[in-house]
C-alpha positions as CSV (number, residue, x, y, z in Angstrom):
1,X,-13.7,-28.7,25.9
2,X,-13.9,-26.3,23.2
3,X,-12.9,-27.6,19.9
4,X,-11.2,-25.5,17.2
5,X,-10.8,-25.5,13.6
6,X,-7.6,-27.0,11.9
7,X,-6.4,-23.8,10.3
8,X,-4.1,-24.1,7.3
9,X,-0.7,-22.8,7.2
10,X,1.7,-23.7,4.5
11,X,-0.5,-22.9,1.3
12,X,-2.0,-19.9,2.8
13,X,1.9,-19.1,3.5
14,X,2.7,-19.9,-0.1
15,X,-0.4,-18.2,-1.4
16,X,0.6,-14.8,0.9
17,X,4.4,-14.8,-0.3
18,X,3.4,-14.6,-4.2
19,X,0.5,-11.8,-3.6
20,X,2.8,-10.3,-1.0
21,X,6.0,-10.1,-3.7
22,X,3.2,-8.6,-6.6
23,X,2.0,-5.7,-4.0
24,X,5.6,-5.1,-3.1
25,X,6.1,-4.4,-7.3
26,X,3.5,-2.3,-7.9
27,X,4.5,-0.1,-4.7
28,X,8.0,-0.1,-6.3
29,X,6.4,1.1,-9.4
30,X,4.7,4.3,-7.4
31,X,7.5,5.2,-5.6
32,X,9.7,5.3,-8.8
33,X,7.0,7.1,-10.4
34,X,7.3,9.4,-7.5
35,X,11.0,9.5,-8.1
36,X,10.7,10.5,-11.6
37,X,8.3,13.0,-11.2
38,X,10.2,14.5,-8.6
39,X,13.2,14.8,-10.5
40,X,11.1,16.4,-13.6
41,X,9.8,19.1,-11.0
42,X,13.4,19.9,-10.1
43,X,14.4,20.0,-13.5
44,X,12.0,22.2,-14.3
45,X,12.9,24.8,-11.3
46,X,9.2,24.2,-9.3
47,X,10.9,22.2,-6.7
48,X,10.9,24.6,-4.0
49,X,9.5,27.5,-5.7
50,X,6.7,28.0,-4.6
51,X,4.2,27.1,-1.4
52,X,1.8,25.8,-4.1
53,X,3.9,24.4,-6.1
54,X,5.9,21.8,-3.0
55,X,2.0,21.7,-2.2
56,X,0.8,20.0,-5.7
57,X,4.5,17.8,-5.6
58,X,3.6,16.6,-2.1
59,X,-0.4,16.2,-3.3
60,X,0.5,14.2,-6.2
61,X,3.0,12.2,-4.6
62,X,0.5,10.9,-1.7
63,X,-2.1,10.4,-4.9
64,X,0.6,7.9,-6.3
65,X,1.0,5.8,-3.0
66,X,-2.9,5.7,-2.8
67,X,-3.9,4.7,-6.0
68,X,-0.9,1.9,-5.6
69,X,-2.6,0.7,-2.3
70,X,-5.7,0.7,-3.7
71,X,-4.6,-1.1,-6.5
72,X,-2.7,-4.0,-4.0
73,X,-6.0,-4.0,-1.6
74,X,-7.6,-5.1,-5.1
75,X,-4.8,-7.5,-6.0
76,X,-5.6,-9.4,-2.4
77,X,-9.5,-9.3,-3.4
78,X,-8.9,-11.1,-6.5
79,X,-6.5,-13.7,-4.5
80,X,-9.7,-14.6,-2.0
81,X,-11.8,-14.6,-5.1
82,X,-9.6,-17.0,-7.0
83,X,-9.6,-19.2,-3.7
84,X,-13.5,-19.1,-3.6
85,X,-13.1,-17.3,-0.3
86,X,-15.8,-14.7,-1.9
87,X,-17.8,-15.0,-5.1
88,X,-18.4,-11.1,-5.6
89,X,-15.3,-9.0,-6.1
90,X,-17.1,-5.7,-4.2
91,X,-16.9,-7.8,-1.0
92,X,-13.7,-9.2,-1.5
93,X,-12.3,-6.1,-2.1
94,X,-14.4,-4.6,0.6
95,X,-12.6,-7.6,2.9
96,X,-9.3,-6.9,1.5
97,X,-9.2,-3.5,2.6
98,X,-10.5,-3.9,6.0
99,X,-7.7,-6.7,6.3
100,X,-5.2,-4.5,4.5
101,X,-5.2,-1.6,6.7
102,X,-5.4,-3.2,9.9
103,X,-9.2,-1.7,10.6
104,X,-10.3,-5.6,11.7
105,X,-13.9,-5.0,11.9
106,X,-14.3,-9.0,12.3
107,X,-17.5,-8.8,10.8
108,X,-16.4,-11.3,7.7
109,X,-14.1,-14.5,8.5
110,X,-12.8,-16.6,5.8
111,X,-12.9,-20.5,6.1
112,X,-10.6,-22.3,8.2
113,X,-8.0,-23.5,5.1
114,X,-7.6,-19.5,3.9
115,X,-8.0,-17.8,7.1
116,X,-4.5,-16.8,7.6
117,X,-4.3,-15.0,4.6
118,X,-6.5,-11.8,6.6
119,X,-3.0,-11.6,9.2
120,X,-0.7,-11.8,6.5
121,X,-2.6,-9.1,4.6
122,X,-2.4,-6.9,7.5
123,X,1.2,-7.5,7.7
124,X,2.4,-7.1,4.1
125,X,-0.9,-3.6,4.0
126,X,1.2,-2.3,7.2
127,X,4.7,-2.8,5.8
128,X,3.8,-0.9,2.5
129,X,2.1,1.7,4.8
130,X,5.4,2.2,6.1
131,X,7.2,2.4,3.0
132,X,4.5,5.5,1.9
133,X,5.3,7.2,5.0
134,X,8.6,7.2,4.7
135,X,8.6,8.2,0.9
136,X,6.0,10.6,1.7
137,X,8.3,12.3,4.4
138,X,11.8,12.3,1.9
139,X,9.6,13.8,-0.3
140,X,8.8,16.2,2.1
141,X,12.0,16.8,3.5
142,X,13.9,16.9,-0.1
143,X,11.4,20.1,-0.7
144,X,12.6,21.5,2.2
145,X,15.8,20.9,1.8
146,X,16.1,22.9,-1.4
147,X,13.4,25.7,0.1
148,X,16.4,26.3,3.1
149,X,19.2,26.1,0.8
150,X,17.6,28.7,-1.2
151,X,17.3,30.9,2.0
152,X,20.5,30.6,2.7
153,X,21.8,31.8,-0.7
């Protein structure tokens, strides 16, 4: 009979809520960032202007959801560092992200007591995937929105 390790659950749980909560904040922080800047463009009258101009709105706005993934990949390296998971942030991070966006190579496992946190990674990287998309596409639709309108007048 095969024997398997005991895997932890309730600190790795605990562990995955609090880094999970942080990642959710700084994406919060993009997309308002996104907000804002969207707003200033339509302030300024480039919001449906111009082909280039929805292009460099629609550019910048996917540059704000991928520096903030970056940034939470990173935020989940320093977690498996701080549990001695890794001792060299490049491979944690390199870890992270593979966890984070559901790649899965498999060729790095973490100890039995941390080795739930890769799943929950993968869950909260997905989520927040979802959450660009869709901000990505209002973005995208809002442009378009304004672009018809103006036909129409």
């Amino acid at each position: 009979m095969t024997q398997f390790p005991r895997i932890a659950t309730l600190g790795p749980l605990a562990v995955a809520a609090v880094t999970a909560a942080f990642t959710i904040l700084i994406h919060a922080m993009a997309l308002s960032a996104t907000l804002k800047f969207l707003r200033y463009e339509r302030k300024l009258g480039r919001v449906g202007a111009t082909f280039w101009s929805d292009f460099g709105i629609v550019a910048l706005a996917m540059a704000f959801t991928l520096v903030a993934h970056l940034i939470e990949i990173a935020v989940w390296a320093v977690v498996f560092v701080i549990c001695g998971e890794f001792s060299e942030l490049g491979t944690a991070y390199y870890h992270s992200a593979v966890n984070y966006t559901t790649l899965g190579y498999g060729d790095m496992l973490m100890t039995p007591p941390w080795r739930l946190l890769g799943p929950l990674e993968a869950a909260n990287g997905m989520l927040l995937f979802g959450v660009s998309t869709a901000a990505i596409f209002a973005v995208i639709q809002k442009l378009i929105e304004i672009r018809f309108v103006d036909l129409k007048s």
